[in-house]
C-alpha positions, 0 to 999 in steps of 0.5 A: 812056104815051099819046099824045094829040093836040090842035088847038091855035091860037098865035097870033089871026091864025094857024090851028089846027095839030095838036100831038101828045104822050105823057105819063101821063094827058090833064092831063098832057098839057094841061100839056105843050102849054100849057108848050111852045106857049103856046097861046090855045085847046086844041080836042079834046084826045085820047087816040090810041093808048097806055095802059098794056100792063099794064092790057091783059095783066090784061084779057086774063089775067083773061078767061083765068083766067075761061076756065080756071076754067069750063072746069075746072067743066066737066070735072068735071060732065062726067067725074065719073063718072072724077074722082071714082074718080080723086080717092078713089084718088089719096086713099088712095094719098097717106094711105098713103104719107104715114102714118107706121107 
């Protein structure tokens, strides 16, 4: 969940304090200050801190798996002379050990 802050006014003769709350989205949090506060005005209503950490592990997984991806490519344009010997062998050793005499 996200923590969201606001400027809020309660009441026509008072000033305008800030309230801060945690919920799932910004209307959420809009329907928690109208419930609990009752307010006459919301003024900049905003997200401080917060959002999922999942969606940030996938962020960063994904560049991650982009990185491992390209470095891998790299490897093998720059070592095909090894990669390729290293494959065929590695080939023809897993054909006759697998093959059924």
């Amino acid at each position: 969940m996200a923590t969201y802050k606001a400027l809020i006014k309660t009441v026509p003769t008072g000033s305008a304090f800030e309230v801060t709350t945690e919920s799932g989205s910004i209307s959420t949090a809009k329907q928690q200050i109208e419930k609990l506060y009752d307010p006459i005005y919301i003024h900049n209503l905003r997200e401080v801190s917060g959002g999922s950490s999942l969606s940030d592990a996938g962020d960063f997984g994904g560049m991650l798996m982009l990185c491992l991806i390209l470095f891998g490519i790299w490897l093998i344009v720059e070592y095909w002379w090894i990669v390729i010997p290293s494959v065929i062998i590695l080939g023809i050793l897993y054909y006759f050990a697998t093959k059924d005499d």
